[in-house]
Structure formats: structure tokens, C-alpha cells
C-alpha positions in Angstrom: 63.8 -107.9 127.8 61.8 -110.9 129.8 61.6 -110.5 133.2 64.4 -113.9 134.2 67.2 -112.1 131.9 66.2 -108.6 133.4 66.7 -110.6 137.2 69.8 -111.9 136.0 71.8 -108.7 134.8 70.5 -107.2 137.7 72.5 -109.1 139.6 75.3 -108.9 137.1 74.8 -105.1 137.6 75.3 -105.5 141.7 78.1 -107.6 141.3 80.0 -105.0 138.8 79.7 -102.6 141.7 82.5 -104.5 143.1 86.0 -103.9 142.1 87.8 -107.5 141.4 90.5 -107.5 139.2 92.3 -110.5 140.0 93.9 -110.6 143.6 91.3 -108.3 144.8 88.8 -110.7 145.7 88.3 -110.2 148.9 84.9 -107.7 148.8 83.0 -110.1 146.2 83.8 -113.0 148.2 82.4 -111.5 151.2 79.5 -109.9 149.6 78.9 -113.5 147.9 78.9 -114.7 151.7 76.3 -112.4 153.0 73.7 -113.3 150.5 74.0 -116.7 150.8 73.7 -116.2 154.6 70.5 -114.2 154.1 68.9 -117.1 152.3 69.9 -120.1 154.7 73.0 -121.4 152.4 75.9 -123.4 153.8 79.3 -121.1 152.6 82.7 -122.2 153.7 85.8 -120.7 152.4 89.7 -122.4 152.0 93.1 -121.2 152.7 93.3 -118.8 149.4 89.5 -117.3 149.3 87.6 -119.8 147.1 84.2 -120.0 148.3 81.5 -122.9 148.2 77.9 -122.0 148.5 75.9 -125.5 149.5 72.0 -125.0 147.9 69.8 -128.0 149.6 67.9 -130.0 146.6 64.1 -129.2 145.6 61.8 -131.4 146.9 62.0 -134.9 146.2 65.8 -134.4 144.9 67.2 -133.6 148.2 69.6 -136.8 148.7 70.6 -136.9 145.1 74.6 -136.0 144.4 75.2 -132.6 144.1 76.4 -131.2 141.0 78.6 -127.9 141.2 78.2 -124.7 139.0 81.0 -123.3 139.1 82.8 -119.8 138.2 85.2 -117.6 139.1 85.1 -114.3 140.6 87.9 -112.6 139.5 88.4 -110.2 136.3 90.7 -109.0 133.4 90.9 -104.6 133.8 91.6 -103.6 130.6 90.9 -100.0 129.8 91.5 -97.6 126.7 94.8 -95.0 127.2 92.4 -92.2 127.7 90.2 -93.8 130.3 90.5 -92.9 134.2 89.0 -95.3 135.5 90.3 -97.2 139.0 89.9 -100.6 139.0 90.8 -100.9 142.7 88.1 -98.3 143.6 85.4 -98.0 140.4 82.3 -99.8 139.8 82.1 -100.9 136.7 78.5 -99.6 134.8 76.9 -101.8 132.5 75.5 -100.2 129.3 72.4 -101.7 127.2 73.7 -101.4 123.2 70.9 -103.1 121.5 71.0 -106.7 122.2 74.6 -106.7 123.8 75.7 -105.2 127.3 79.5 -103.5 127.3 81.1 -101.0 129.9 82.7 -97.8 129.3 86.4 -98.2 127.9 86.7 -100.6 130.0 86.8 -104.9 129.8 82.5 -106.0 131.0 83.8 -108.5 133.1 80.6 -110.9 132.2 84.1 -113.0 132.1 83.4 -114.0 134.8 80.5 -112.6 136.2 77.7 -113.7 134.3 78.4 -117.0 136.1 77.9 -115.6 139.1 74.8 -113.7 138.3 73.3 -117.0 136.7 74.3 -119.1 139.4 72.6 -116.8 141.8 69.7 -116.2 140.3 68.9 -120.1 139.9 69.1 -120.0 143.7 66.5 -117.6 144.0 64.0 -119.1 142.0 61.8 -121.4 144.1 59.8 -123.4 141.2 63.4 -124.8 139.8 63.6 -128.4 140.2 67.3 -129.2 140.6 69.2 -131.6 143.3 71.7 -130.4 145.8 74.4 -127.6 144.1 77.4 -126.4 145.1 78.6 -123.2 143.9 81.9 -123.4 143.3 83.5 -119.4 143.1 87.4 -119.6 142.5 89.9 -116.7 143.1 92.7 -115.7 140.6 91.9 -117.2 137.3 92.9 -115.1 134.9 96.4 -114.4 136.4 97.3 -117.7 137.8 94.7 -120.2 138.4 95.4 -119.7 141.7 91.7 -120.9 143.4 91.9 -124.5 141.0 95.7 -124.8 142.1 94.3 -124.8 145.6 91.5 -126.4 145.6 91.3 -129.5 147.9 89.8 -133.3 147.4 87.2 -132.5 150.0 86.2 -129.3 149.4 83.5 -129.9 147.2 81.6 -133.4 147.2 80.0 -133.5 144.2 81.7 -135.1 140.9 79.2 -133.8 138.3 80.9 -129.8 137.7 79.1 -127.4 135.2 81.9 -124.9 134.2 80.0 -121.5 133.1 82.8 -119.8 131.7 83.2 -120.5 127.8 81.7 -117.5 125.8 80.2 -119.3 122.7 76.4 -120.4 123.6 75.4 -123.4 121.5 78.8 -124.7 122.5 79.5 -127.4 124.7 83.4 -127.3 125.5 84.8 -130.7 126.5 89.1 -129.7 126.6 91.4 -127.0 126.6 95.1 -126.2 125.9 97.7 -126.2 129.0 100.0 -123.3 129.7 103.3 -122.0 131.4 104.4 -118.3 131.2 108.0 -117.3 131.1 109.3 -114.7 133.0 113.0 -113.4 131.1 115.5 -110.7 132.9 117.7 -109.2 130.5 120.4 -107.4 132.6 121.1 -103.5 131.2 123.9 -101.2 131.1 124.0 -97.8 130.9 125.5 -95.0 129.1 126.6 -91.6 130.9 124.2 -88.6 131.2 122.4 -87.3 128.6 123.5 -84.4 127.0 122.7 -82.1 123.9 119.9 -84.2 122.7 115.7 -84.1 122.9 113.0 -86.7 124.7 111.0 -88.4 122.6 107.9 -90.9 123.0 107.5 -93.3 120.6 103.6 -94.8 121.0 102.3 -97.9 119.7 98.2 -97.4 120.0 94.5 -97.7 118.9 95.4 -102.0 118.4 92.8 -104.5 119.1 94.2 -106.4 121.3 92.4 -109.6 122.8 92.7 -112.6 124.5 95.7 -114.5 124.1 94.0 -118.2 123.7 90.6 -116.9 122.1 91.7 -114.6 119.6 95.4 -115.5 118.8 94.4 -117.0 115.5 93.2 -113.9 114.2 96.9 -112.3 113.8 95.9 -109.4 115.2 99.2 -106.7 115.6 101.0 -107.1 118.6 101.8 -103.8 120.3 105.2 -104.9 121.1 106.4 -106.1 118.4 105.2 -103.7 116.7 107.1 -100.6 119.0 110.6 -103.2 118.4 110.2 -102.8 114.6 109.9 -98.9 114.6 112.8 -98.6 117.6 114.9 -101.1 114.9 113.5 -98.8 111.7 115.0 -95.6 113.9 118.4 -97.2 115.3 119.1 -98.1 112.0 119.3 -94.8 110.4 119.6 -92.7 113.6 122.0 -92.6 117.1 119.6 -93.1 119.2 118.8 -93.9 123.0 116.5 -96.0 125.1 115.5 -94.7 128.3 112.3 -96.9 129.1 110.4 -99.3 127.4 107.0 -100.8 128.8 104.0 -102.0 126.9 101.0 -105.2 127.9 98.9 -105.6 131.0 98.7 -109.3 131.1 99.6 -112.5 130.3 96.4 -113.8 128.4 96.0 -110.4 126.7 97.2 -109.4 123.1 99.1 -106.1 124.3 97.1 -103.1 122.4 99.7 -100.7 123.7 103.2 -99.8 124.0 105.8 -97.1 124.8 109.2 -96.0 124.3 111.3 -93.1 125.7 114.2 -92.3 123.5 116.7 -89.6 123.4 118.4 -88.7 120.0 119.3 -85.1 119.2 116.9 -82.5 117.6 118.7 -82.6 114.6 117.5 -85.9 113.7 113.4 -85.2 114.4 112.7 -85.0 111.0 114.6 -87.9 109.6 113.4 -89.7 112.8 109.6 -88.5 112.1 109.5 -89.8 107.6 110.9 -93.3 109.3 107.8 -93.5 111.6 105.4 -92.2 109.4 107.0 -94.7 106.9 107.0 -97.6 109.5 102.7 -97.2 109.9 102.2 -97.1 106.7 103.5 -100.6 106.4 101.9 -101.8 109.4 98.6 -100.0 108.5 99.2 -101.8 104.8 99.9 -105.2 106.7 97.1 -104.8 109.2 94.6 -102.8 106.9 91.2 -105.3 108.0 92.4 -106.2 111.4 93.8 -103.0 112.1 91.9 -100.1 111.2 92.9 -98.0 113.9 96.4 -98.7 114.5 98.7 -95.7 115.3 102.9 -94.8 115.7 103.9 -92.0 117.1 106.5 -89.5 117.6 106.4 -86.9 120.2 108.2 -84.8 122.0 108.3 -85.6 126.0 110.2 -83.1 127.1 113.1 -83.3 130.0 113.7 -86.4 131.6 115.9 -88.3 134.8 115.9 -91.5 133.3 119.4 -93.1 132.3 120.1 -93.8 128.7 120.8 -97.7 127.7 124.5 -98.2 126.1 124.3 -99.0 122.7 125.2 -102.7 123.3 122.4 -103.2 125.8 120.2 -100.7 123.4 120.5 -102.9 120.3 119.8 -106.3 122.8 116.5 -104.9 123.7 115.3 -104.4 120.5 116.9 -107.7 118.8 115.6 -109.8 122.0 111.9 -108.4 121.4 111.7 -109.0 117.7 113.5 -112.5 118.0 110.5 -113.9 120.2 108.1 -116.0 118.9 104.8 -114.2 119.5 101.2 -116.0 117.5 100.4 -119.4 116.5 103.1 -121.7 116.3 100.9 -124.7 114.9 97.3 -125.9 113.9 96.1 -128.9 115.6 96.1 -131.7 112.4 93.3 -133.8 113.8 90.8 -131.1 114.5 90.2 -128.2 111.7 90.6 -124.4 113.1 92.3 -125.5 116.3 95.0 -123.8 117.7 97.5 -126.3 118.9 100.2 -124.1 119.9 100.9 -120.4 120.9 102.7 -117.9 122.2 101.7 -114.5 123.2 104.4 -111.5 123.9 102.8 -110.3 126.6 104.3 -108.1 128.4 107.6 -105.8 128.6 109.2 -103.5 131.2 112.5 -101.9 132.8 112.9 -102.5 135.9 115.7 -102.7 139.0 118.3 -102.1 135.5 116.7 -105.3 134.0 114.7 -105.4 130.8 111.5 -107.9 132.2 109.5 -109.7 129.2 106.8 -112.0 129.8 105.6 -114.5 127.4 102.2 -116.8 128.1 102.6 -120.4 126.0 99.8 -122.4 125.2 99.5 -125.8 123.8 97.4 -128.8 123.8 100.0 -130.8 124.4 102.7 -131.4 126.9 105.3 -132.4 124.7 104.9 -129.3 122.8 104.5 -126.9 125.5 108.0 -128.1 126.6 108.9 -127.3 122.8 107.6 -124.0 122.2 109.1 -123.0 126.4 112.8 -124.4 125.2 112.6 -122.2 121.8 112.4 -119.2 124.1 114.7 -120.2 126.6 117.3 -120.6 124.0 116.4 -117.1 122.3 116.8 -115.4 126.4 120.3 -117.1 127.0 121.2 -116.6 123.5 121.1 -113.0 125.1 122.7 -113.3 128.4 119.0 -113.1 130.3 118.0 -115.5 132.7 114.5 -116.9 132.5 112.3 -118.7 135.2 108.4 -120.1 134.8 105.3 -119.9 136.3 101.3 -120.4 136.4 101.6 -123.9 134.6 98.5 -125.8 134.2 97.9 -129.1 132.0 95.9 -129.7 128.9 92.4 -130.7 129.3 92.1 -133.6 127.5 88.4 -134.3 126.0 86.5 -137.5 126.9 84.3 -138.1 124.0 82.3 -141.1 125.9 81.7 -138.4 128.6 77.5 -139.7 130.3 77.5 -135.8 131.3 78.1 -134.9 127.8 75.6 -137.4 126.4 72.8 -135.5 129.3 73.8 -132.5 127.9 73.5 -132.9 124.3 70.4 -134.4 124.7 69.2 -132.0 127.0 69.9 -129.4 124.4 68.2 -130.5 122.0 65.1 -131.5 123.6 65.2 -127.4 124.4 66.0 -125.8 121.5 65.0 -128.1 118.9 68.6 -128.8 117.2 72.3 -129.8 118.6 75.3 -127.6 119.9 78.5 -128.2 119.0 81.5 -129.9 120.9 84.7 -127.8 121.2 88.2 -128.5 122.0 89.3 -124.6 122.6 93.0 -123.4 122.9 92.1 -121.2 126.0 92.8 -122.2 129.2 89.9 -123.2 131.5 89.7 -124.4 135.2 88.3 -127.7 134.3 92.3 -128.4 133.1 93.3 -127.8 137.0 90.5 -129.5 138.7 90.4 -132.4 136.1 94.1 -132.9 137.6 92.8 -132.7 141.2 89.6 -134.8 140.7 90.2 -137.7 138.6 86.7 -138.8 139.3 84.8 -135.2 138.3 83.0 -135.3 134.9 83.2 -132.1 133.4 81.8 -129.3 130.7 82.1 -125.7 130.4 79.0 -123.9 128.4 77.9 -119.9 128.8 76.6 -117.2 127.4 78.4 -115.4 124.2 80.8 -112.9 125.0 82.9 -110.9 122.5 86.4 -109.4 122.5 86.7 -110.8 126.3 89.9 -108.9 128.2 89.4 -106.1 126.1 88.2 -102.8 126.6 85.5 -104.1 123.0 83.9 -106.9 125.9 80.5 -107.2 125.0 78.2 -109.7 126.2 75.0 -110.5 124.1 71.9 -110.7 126.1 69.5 -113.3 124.5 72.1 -115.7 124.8 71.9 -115.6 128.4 68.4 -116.5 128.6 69.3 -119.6 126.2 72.1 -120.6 129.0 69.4 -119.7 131.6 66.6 -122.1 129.7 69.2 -125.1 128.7 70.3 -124.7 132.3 67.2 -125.5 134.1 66.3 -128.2 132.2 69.8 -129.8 132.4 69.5 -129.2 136.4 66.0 -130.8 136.1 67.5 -133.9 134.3 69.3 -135.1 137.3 66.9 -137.3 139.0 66.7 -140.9 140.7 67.7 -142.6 137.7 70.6 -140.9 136.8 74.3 -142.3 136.2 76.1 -139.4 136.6 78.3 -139.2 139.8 79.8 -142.7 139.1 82.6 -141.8 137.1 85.4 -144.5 137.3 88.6 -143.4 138.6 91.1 -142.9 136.2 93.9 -145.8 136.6 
């Protein structure tokens, strides 16, 4: 490994040591803070925790406009079932597998990090001709967008903003699809105490999973839907009842797992056990590339407090789970591959005597954003449940005539010799929010190559961090006297 990558993981490796799942920022922020301090940086901070690091310009490049690098700070903690790890508490250790970098059975978190570890590592180095930067470290991505939401028009005052946190390298990405999440309640009855019947656990493990904007093309198995077809493949055969039902961890991930406890008497175990063991062989059939390691189970869970469902609410549960939309809804027509429209099942829970299911929606386009959100509206009060929404954000619609574009593709190829692609993605990417905020910024989002991101399969390849690390540089080394950038009209 060459001795810039080696400086850049190890400050990857430093800032891994600090837990910072989303809402947890605080420590990295402060941490962030102190080093900039130590080297003579400008930081200031706004009402939610963003942080802005201000790096003077090399010589001769000082009164130039600034151009901001910017990331954010927090992470997706996603973590196999056997796992212990706390993500409140645990440092994260990054393991060397050839020529990628993972964790433990847990998510990496190079998304975001390895922004951070670039960005800091380009302050360190003396012989780097760049102009003034600002380094722009947001709170609460992957949750809410929280730090974009509250960013303010004068708290950065450059307009040129180089978004490290797509995870193709050789990519240049130029838009993104907008999003809303839907929160549904589903109010529950219940039945009187159990009596003369067994606890059961119904599992849904071993899925893939992934993220819910990146990978929601590749149909992998939700673990939700999944747990409502065997609950459906038992309750129609069996009398059985629900006690709890949970499954997800977040609104951009593909939930891997999920959980049921039912009650049904003993009598009925080994009826109950041929109809799972029947039930994953057809989703094993179904998911037999994408799937390998898919798994339903039926175990005993001994005694339990819970209350049982009725069977009316019972039967609501599992119709409302496998009546929502969950996958691509359509293909974007003028651009091949491209998701235009998603939904992800994300998450599902009992609680306060309410079934909660939350559902992420993605689309490129307003108009069928609002769509794809009314369809599951009208599914939640075909059920009695009452739905509310949250987290929105707006497409990020790609300017094609972009002079920060044109830099960069030329830039690019003077480096390497041949030309990265442009990419409309269906993820959502703070450039959407601050687009909204700055009318006048011009925007792109690059970075290194990062597999399987908010999954415990994260990996993050290393040569492609010295490419961003090279292609950087000179881009940063482009901005000189002569330059247009910085003069963006103002959208009418």
C-alpha cells in the first residue's frame, strides 16, 4: 500500500474509533474540532452540530473562491444477529482483506467516513496546490438529512461543493431521486390470556439486505415480507396467535431480519413445522442466486407475558404487511438501468397496542413520489391505520451544461487517461437538500467504491481511494485565476 492511501486509512482508522451512528454526533464533531484547532483552521458550528472547517488557500490561490468538500459524519449500524457489538460505545476495527477494507459483522462506515479521512488528509499535505476550502461535515444523513435541512445561506460562502459520498469511483454523479417516509399506526386488539398452548419464534434470517436506493433493483428478499408470507402460510392451516412482531433497522436499509412470536397449541408443531420448512423451500427456490443463505425458522420460545392479538387484528397484520408495495415500482424510460421509483418496507414493530410500519419512497420525480405515497396511504386507511410523513427531500435534478462538470471530466481524463461516467442514481444525496437551499451552488458527488453500503457485507476497496485521492488534487489544482466556476446564475 503507498504511503498517501496508508495516511488516509489511518485516519479512517482514528475516526472509526468513534461511535457515530446517526444522532450521536456529538464526539466526532468535537474531535473533528480539536484537530482543526491544532493546525490553525477556522471551525464554526450551527444550531444542529454541522461543522465547517475554513482551510486558507496555497500560495498564490489564497483570494480565489472557496470550494467546499463536503461529507457527512454520521453512519448506518448494521450488525449480523449474532454480533455484540455496541454502537453507542464500540470502536469499529477496520480489517485489510486483500484490496478491500470491511469490519467485523458490522456496516465499515467508509459511508461516510472515507470523506472525512480524504478531506483531512488533503489538509495535511503542504505541497497541495488548492484555493481556500471549506469542509463542509453534516449531521444526520442517513436518518433524516437533518444537517442539509438546516443548513443556512451563510454558512458556507463558497458555491463550487465537491460531494464525496457516491461509492462508484470513475463516476461522476450529477442527480438523485427525492424521498418521503411514511410512518403507519395500525391500532390492535387483543384476545384474553393465553392458555393451553406453546411459544413459538418464527425467524426470518441470513438475507442480504442492503441499501434501499443503491441496491433496490437487485430484488433481493425482503425480511418482512418474507416473515408475512410464512405467518399467512401458518394462519391458514393453523389457529394461531400473534404476540409480537418486529423486523428492519432503518429506513434506507433492505431489512435482513425479522421476528415473530406466536402462540398456537403443541398439537399443531408438526403441522406448523412441514408449512415452514415448505414456505423456505419456495423462497430458497425463488431467491436461489440472490439468496443463498436465506433461513425460516420455527422454534420454541418458551413462556411468555405478552398479550395475544384477536384474530381480526391478527389477520390485519399480516394482510396490511403483504398488501404494501415494497421494490421498484418503475424504470426511468429516458435513462437505461435507472430506478425511477421505489419503495422499501422498512421497518415493522408493536408498540403502545399499535402495529408501527415504516416505509421509505423514492422517486425521481415529484409527481410520482406523491403517487407511489397515495398508493400506501390508501392501502393504511383501507385498514383503519392512520399514517403521517416525514424526512422529505427533493429530486436532484441534473444540469448537463454544468462548467464544474465540464472541469471535472476534463480533469479526469487528463489523470487517468480515459473518461468517467455521468450518473443520475436513485439514492438520495445531500446535494438534493442543499441544491434547494443554494440555488447558486454548482454541484457533483464522486468517491471511492464501496460495496454492500448499510450492510453488515460493507467493504470499501482501497486502490480506489488513491484514484479519488489523485483525480482530487488535480481537480483542486484546476481552480486557479482563470477559472469560471463560482459564477453560477441564479436560478429564476
Amino acid at each position: 500500500m503507498d504511503e498517501i492511501t496508508e495516511k488516509i486509512l489511518m485516519h479512517f482508522r482514528e475516526i472509526s474509533k468513534i461511535p457515530r451512528c446517526s444522532g450521536n454526533e456529538a464526539e466526532i464533531a468535537m474531535w473533528l474540532k480539536q484537530g482543526a484547532l491544532s493546525h490553525g483552521f477556522s471551525v464554526k458550528f450551527d444550531s444542529v452540530n454541522n461543522i465547517v472547517i475554513g482551510v486558507p488557500g496555497s500560495k498564490g490561490r489564497e483570494n480565489l473562491p472557496p470550494v467546499v468538500i463536503q461529507g457527512h459524519m454520521d453512519m448506518v449500524g448494521e450488525k449480523t444477529r449474532e454480533c455484540t457489538h455496541d454502537f453507542t460505545n464500540d470502536p469499529i476495527i477496520p480489517v485489510i482483506d486483500g484490496d478491500w477494507l470491511r469490519a467485523e459483522k458490522t456496516t465499515l462506515g467508509a459511508d461516510n467516513g472515507i470523506a472525512l479521512a480524504i478531506a483531512l488528509a488533503l489538509t495535511e499535505d503542504k505541497s497541495i496546490i488548492h484555493p481556500p476550502l471549506e469542509l463542509l461535515f453534516t449531521v444526520d444523513e442517513e436518518t433524516g438529512l437533518t444537517g442539509a435541512n438546516a443548513l443556512t445561506h451563510d454558512f458556507v460562502s463558497g458555491r463550487i461543493l465537491l460531494n464525496v459520498d457516491s461509492e462508484d469511483e470513475g463516476i461522476f454523479t450529477v442527480g438523485c431521486a427525492g424521498g418521503l417516509n411514511t410512518k403507519i399506526c395500525l391500532p390492535l386488539k387483543y384476545s384474553t390470556q393465553l392458555r393451553d398452548v406453546s411459544i413459538y419464534s418464527l425467524e426470518i434470517g441470513g438475507l442480504a439486505g442492503g441499501h434501499s436506493g443503491v441496491d433496490i433493483h437487485e430484488k433481493k428478499a425482503n425480511a418482512i415480507k418474507v416473515l408475512a408470507s410464512a405467518l399467512k402460510a401458518l394462519a391458514d392451516e393453523l389457529d394461531i396467535m400473534i404476540l409480537n412482531i418486529e423486523g428492519g433497522s432503518a429506513h434506507n436499509a433492505i431489512p435482513r431480519h425479522a421476528e415473530a412470536i406466536i402462540a398456537m397449541s403443541g398439537k399443531s408443531e408438526k403441522k406448523a413445522l412441514s408449512l415452514i420448512n415448505d414456505c423456505e423451500a419456495r423462497f430458497r427456490s425463488d431467491y436461489a442466486e440472490l439468496e443463498p443463505s436465506l433461513s425460516i425458522k420455527l422454534k420454541d420460545a418458551g413462556e411468555s407475558d405478552m398479550k395475544p392479538l384477536d384474530d381480526e387484528s391478527s389477520k390485519k397484520v399480516i394482510s396490511l404487511l403483504l398488501s404494501l408495495p415494497h421494490g421498484v415500482a418503475s424504470m426511468s424510460p429516458a435513462t437505461p438501468g435507472l430506478v425511477e421509483t421505489s419503495n422499501n418496507l422498512a421497518t415493522v414493530s408493536i408498540e403502545d397496542d399499535k402495529l408501527i410500519v415504516l416505509t421509505s419512497q423514492r422517486s425521481s420525480y415529484d409527481s410520482s413520489l406523491q403517487s407511489i405515497t397515495g398508493n400506501i396511504t390508501s392501502i393504511a386507511k383501507d385498514y383503519g391505520a392512520s399514517y403521517s410523513h416525514s424526512s422529505a427531500y427533493p429530486p436532484w435534478q441534473p444540469e448537463m451544461s454544468s462548467l464544474l462538470l465540464r472541469q471535472c471530466q476534463e480533469v479526469y481524463q487528463e489523470v487517468f487517461g480515459g473518461p468517467a461516467r455521468i450518473e443520475v442514481i436513485h439514492a438520495g444525496l445531500e446535494c438534493a437538500v442543499i441544491g434547494s437551499k443554494f440555488d447558486d451552488m454548482d454541484m457533483i458527488s464522486f468517491g471511492p467504491t464501496i460495496k454492500n453500503p448499510h450492510s453488515p457485507d460493507e467493504r470499501l476497496h482501497i486502490p480506489s481511494v488513491r484514484k479519488v485521492w489523485d483525480f482530487m488534487v488535480a481537480l483542486l489544482a484546476s481552480f486557479d485565476n482563470k477559472s469560471k466556476f463560482g459564477v453560477k446564475e441564479r436560478k429564476k
